[in-house]
C-alpha positions in Angstrom: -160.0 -18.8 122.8 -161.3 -15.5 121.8 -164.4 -14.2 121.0 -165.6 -10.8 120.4 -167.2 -8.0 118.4 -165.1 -4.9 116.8 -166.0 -1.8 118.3 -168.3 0.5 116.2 -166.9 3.2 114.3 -168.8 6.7 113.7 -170.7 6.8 110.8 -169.0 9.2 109.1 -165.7 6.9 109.1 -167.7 4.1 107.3 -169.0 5.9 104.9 -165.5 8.2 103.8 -163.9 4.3 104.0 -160.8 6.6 104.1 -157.5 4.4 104.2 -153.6 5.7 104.0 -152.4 2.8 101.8 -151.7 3.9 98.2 -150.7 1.8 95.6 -147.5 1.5 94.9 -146.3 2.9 91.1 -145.0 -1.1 90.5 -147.7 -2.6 91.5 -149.1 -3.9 88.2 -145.3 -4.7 87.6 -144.7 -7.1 90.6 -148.2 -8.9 89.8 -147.0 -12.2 88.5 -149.4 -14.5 86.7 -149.1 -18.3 86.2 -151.5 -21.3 85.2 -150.8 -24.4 87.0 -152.4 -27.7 85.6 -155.1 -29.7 87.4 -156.3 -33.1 86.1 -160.3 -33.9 86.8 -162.5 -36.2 85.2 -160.6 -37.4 82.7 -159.5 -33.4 81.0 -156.9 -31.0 82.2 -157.9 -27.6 83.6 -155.7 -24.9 83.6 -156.3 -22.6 87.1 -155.1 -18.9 86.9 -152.8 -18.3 89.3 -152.0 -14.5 90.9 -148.9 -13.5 93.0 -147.7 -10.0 95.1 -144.4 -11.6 96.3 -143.4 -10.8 99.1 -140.4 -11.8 102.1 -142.9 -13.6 104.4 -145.1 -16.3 105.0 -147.2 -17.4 102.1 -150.8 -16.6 102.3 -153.6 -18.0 100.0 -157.0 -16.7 99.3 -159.7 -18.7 98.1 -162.8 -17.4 96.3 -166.1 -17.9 96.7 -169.2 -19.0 94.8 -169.7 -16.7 92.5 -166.8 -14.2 91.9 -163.2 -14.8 91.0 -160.0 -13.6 92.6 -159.9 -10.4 91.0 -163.3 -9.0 91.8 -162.5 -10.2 95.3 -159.4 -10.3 97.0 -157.7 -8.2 94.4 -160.2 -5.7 93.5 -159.0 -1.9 94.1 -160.8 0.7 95.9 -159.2 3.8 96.6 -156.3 2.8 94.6 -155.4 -0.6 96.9 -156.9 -4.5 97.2 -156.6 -7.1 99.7 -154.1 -8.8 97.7 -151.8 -5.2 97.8 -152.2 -4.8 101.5 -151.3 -8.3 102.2 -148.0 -8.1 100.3 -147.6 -4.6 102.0 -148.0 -6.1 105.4 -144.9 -8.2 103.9 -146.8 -11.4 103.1 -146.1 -13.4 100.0 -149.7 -12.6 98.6 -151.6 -15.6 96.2 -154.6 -16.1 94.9 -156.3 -18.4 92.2 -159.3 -18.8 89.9 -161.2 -22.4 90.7 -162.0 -24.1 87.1 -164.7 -22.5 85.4 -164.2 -18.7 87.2 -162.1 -15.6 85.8 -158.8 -16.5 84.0 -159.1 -20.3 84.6 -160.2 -23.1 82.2 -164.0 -24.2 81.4 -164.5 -27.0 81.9 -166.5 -29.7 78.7 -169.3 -29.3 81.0 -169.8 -25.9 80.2 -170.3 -26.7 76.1 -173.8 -28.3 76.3 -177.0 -28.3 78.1 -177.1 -27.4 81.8 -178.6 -30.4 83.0 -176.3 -32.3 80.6 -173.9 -32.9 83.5 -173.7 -33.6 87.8 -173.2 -29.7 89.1 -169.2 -29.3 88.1 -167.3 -27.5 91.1 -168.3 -29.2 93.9 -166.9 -29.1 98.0 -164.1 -32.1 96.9 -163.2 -31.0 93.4 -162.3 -27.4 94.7 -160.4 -28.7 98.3 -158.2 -30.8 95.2 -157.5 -27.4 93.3 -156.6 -25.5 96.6 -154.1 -28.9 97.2 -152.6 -28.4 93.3 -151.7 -24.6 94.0 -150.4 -25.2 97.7 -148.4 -27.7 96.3 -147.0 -25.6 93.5 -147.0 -22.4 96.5 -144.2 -25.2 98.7 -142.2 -25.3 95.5 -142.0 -21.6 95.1 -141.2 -21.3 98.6 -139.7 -24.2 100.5 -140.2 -24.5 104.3 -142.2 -21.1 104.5 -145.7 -21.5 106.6 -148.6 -21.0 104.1 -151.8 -19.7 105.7 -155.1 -20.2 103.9 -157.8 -16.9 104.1 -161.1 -18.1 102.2 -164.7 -16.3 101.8 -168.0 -17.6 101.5 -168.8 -21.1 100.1 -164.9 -21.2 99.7 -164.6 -21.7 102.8 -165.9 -25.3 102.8 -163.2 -27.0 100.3 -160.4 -24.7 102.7 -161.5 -26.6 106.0 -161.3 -29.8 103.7 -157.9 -28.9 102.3 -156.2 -28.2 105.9 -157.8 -31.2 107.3 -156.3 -32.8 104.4 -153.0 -31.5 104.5 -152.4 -30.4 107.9 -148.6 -29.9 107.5 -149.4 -27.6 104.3 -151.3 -25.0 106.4 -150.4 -23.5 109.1 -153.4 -20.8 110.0 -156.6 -21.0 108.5 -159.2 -17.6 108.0 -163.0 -18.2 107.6 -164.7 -15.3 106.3 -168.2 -15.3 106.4 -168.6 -19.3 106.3 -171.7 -21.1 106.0 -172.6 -23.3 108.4 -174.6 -26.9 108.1 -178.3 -26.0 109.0 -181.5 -27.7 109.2 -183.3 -27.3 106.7 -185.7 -28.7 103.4 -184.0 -31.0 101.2 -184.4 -29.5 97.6 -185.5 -32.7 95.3 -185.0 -30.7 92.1 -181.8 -31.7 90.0 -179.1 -29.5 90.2 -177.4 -28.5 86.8 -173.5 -28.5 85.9 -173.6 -24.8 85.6 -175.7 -21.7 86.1 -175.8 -18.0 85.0 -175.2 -15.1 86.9 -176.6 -11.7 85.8 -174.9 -8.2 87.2 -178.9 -7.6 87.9 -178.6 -10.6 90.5 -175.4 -9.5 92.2 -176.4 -5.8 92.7 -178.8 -6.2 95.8 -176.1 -8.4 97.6 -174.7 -4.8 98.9 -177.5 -4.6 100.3 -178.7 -8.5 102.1 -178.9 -8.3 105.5 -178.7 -4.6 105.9 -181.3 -3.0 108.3 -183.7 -0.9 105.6 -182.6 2.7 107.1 -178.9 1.6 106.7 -177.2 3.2 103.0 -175.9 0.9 100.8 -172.2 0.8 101.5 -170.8 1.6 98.4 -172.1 4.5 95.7 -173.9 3.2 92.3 -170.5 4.4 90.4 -168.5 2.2 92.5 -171.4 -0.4 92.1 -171.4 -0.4 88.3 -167.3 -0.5 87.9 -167.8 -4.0 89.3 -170.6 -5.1 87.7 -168.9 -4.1 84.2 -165.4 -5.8 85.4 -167.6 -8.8 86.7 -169.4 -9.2 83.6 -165.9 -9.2 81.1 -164.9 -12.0 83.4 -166.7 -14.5 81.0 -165.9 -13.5 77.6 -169.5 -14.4 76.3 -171.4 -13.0 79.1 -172.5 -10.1 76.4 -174.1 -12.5 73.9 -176.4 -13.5 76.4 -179.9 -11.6 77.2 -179.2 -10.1 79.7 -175.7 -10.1 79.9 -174.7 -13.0 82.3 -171.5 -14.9 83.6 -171.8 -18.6 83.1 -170.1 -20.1 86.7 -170.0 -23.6 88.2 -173.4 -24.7 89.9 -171.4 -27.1 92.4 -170.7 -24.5 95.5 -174.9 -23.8 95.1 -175.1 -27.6 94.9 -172.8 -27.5 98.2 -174.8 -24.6 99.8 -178.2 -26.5 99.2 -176.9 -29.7 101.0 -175.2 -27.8 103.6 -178.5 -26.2 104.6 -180.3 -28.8 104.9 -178.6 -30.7 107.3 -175.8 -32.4 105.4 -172.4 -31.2 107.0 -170.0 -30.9 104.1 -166.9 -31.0 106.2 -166.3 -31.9 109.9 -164.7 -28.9 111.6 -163.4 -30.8 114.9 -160.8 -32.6 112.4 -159.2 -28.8 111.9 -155.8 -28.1 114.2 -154.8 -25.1 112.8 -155.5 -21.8 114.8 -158.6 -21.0 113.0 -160.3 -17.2 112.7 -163.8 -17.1 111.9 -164.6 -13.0 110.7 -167.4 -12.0 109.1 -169.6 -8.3 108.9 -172.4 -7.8 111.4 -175.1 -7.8 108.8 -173.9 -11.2 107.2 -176.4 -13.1 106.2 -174.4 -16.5 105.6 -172.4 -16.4 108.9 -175.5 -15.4 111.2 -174.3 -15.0 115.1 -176.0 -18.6 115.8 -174.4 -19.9 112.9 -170.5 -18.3 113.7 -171.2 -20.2 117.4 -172.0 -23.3 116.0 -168.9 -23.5 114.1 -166.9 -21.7 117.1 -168.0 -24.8 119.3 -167.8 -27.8 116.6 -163.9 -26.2 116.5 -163.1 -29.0 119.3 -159.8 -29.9 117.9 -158.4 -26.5 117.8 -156.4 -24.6 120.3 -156.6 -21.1 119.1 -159.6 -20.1 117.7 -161.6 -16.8 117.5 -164.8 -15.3 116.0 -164.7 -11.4 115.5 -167.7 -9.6 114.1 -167.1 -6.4 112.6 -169.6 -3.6 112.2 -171.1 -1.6 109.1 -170.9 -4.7 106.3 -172.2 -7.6 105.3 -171.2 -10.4 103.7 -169.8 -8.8 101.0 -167.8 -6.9 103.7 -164.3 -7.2 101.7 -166.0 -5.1 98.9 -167.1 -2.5 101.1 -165.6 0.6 103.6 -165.2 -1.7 106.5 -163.4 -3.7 104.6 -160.0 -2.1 106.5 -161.3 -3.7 109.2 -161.2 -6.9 107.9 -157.8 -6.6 106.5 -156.8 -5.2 109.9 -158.3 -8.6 112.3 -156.8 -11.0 108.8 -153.0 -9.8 109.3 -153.1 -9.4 113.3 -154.1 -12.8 113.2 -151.8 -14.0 110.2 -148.9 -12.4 112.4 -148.9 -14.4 115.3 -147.4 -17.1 116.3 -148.9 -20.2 115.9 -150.6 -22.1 118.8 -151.1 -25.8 118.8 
């Protein structure tokens, strides 16, 4: 068991957020693109599927709550994403759109009145889409170890799918997991779906960050995802102001988790498990990464690593070569059970 923070780097390292990796001239070539089916509630949702193939074991991100796959995991700064220096590191590199986000279906809930439906997306819902694409990921590749790497809310329906599925997954990455507090139970309904304005996801640079501290990335780098987060919902720019419509069940999740209702049970997890997350996260707070550190009972191999000069947004930010560096030393070890 391992438990530790990353050593600071000098300030002027975080804020270059120099890395060598450049994209490779084929890299929009060998990104392959497939929707796999997923049956809930009586309709069939098609999930957008993403792929950097690679010789190694598989690895699968999840998204979280309010972004897709490509404004995360495969979003480019400096010319390279997550998704490019996993299949660098020789990784077979996937990632997917849960219903309702980026390139995957909308669900009928989406059609009429907010409050018209139970919030769509919830905890079980998404652990049933991670189980589709694994399943389709052991067809692709038969008898290769799959590891799961999930941010955020995502996190949640991830320790559900390897409990689930334990011989499916063999290493499991929390980054920046929220963990069951006490709390206020809010007694206002919950709506099916909610909207998300680039106005509202702007400041999340910034959460958690002392007041002297910049804001890790420029405005110009800022406003290229905001634009590329807003054209994820095709009808975000008929709306005043321009909003994405998103699933309301991970904030649902969040609100029940918070207030006391545990979601998942971590000590049913076996698989080595890294919990990761920036020093300034305000999700995965240091009494909130030792909770779930100790409620890891069942687990042999399991490790919380903190990582100056980001918060929870730390993937799209200059330390984020940090987290990519703890994500593939830990993806390359050998498993411990």
């Amino acid at each position: 068991m391992k438990r530790r923070d990353v050593l600071k780097w000098p300030a002027w390292a975080i804020a270059a957020g120099a890395w060598p990796w450049q994209a490779g001239a084929s890299a929009a070539a060998d990104l392959r693109r497939e929707r796999l089916p997923w049956r809930h509630d009586g309709e069939t949702l098609h999930l957008a599927v993403v792929r950097r193939p690679g010789p190694g074991d598989a690895v699968l991100y999840v998204h979280g709550a309010t972004f897709p796959a490509a404004l995360s995991v495969g979003w480019r700064m400096q010319g390279v994403s997550w998704l490019d220096r996993l299949q660098a590191a020789g990784f077979d590199a996937w990632a997917f759109d849960f219903a309702g986000y980026g390139g995957s279906d909308r669900p009928r809930a989406f059609a009429g009145d907010a409050f018209a439906h139970p919030p769509f997306g919830r905890c079980e819902a998404a652990a049933a889409q991670i189980a589709t694409v694994l399943r389709h990921i052991r067809q692709a590749r038969p008898g290769v170890p799959i590891h799961l790497v999930a941010h955020s809310w995502g996190t949640l329906p991830a320790q559900r799918a390897a409990i689930a599925l334990p011989e499916w997954v063999d290493r499991l990455v929390l980054f920046g997991p929220p963990v069951v507090r006490e709390g206020e139970r809010d007694p206002q309904r919950q709506p099916a779906w909610r909207l998300v304005s680039a106005a509202q996801q702007r400041p999340r640079q910034r959460t958690g960050l002392p007041p002297e501290a910049p804001t890790p990335v420029d405005d110009a780098e800022l406003e290229r995802w905001c634009s590329a987060y807003l054209a994820t919902d095709p009808e975000s720019a008929s709306r005043a102001p321009h909003a994405v419509k998103i699933p309301n069940g991970p904030a649902a999740d969040l609100a029940e988790l918070w207030a006391g209702q545990p979601l998942v049970d971590p000590a049913r997890i076996r698989q080595p498990t890294l919990i990761v997350r920036g020093e300034w996260d305000h999700v995965t707070r240091d009494e909130d990464a030792r909770r779930l550190f100790d409620r890891l009972t069942g687990v042999r191999d399991k490790r919380d690593v903190k990582i100056s000069g980001g918060n929870h947004w730390l993937h799209l930010q200059p330390r984020r070569t940090a987290l990519w560096a703890e994500t593939l030393s830990f993806l390359r070890e050998d498993a411990v059970r």
